[in-house]
N, C-alpha and C positions, 0 to 999 in steps of 0.2 A: 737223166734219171739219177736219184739221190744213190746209188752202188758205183754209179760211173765217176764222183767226184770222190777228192780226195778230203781227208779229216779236214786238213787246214780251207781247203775250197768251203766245205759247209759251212766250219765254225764263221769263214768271212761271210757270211750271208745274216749270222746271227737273225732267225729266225725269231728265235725267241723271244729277242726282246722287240722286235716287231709286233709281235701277237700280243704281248703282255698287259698294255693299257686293255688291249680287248676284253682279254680271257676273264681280270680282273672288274671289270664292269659287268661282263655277263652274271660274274658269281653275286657281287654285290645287288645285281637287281633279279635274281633268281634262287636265295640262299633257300625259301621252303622247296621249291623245286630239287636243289640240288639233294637234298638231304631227304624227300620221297621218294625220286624219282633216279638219284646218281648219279645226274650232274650230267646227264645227256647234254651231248656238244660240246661241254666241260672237257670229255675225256679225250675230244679231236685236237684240241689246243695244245694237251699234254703232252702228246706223241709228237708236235710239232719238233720239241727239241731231242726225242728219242734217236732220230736218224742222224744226228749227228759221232755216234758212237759208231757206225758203220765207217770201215777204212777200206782204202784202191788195195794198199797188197794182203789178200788173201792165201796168207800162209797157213792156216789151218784148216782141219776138216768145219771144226767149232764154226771157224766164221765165215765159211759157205753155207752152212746149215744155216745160220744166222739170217748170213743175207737173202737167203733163199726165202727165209720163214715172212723178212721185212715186207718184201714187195708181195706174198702173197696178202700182207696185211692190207697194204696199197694197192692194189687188186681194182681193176675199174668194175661198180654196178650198174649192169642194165646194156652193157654193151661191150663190143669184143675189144681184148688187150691192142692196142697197136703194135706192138711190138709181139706177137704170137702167143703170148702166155694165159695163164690162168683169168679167168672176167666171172662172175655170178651174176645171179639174178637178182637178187634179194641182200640187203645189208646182214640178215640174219644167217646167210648159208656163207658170205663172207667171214662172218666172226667165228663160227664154228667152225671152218678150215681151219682159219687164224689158229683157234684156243688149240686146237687138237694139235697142229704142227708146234705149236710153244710148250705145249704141258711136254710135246716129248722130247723134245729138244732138251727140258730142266730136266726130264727124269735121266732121260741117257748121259747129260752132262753135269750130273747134279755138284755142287760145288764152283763148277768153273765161274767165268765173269760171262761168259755168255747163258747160262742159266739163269742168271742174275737176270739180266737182261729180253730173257724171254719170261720170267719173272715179271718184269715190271710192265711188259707188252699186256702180260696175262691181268694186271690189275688196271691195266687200264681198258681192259675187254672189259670184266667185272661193273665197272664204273661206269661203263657208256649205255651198261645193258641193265640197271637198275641196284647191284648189291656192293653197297658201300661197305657194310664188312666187311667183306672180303677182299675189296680192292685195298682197302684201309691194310688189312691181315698182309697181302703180297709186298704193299707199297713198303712197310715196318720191316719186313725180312730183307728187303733188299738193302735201305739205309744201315738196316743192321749188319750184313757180310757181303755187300758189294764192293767193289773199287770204288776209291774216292769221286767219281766221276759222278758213277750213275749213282752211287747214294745219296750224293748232292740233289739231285735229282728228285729219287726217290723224296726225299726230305722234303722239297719244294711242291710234291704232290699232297703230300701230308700236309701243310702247311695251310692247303688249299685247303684240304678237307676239314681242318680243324678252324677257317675260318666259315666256311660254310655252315659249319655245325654251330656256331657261335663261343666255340673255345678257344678262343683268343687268347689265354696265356699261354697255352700249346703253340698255336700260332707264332705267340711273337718270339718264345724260345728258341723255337726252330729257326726262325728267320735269321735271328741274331747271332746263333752259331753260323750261319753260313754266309752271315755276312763276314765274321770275321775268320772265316774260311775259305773262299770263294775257289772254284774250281774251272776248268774247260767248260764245263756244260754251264755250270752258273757260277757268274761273276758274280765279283761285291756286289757291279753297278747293279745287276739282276735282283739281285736277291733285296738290296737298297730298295729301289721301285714298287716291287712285291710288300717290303714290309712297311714303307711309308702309304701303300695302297690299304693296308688292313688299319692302318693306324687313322686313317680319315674318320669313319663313322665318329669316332670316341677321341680324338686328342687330334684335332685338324692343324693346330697352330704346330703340333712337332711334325705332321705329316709332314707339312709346307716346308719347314727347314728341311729338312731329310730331300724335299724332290730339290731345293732349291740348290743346296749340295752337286747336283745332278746335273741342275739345267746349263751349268755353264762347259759340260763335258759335250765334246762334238759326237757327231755321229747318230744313230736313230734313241738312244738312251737320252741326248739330252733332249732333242724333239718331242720325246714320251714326256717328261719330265716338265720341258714348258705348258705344255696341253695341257697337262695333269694339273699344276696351279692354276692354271686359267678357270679349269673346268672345279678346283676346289672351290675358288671364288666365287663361281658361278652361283654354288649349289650351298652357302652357308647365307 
């Protein structure tokens, strides 16, 4: 269970850049959806790097509440916890736990980095549940007073939404700061991948350099990065 390992254990599993080729194809063959609809399934990929901000020593109240609010979010539907705890019926009686437990966590700790954080939990509720403003509205406050970490973050969700929507110089802005920012939660190589992904529609030949940069780095980024030329080849 994602509370039982430690920062460094998660961040080695790099998740994220696991999921990345995915997420990024979903949106690319689903952008009028994402932009009626809110990116349903969009918003599962984005939590994926979420739980890496959860740490083993729990020295605050903060970040018990925290952890506590996570796994309710990870909550199994339709059938009981193994481990004894909370299960619902329904995805819709899961998310309103969720939202209720998060909005008051930010209210009782408004300010703190785990506000922030239940914060960005709460826009990506928003997002999975149809209201892109809003997710948009929480994702912007967090980049804007969060720790470096999760604004990176935050930022990489806006990115998302701003390629979905087709504003693209939004997009690349964002990208480009965090490339040459890169943080625990998103690296260069991430944020690289992400922004050579939105640059394919409309300028493939710099896509290609940018993944090609990549492909010669080990590990699952440059596996992403081979596929991804392959698969630009494919499709021009």
């Amino acid at each position: 269970m994602a509370g039982n390992l430690t920062r460094k254990e998660l961040l080695k599993q790099d998740k994220f850049t696991v999921e990345a080729e995915n997420t990024w194809d979903w949106v690319s063959t689903h952008r009028k959806e994402v932009v009626r609809y809110g990116g349903i399934g969009l918003a599962v990929i984005l939590l994926v790097a979420a739980v890496f901000y959860y740490r083993a020593s729990q020295s605050s109240v903060r970040e018990e509440i925290l952890g506590e609010d996570m796994a309710l979010m990870n909550a199994p539907i339709g059938q009981p916890a193994p481990n004894g705890g909370p299960s619902f019926a329904t995805q819709a009686a899961r998310d309103d736990a969720a939202k209720k437990a998060f909005t008051k966590l930010a209210s009782d700790y408004s300010g703190s980095e785990e506000a922030y954080v239940s914060e960005y939990y709460l826009g990506t509720i928003s997002l999975d549940t149809g209201n892109v403003d809003d997710a948009r509205k929480k994702y912007q406050d967090v980049a804007d007073h969060a720790g470096a970490n999760y604004a990176s973050l935050a930022k990489l969700a806006l990115a998302q939404l701003d390629f979905a929507q087709n504003r693209m110089s939004e997009a690349e802005t964002i990208l480009k700061d965090l490339m040459d920012h890169p943080t625990d939660l998103v690296s260069k190589a991430q944020a690289t991948f992400t922004y050579a992904k939105t640059l394919e529609p409309t300028k493939p030949d710099e896509a290609r350099k940018l993944l090609s940069t990549l492909a010669s780095q080990q590990g699952d980024i440059g596996q992403l990065a081979t596929t991804e030329i392959s698969n630009l080849g494919q499709r021009q």
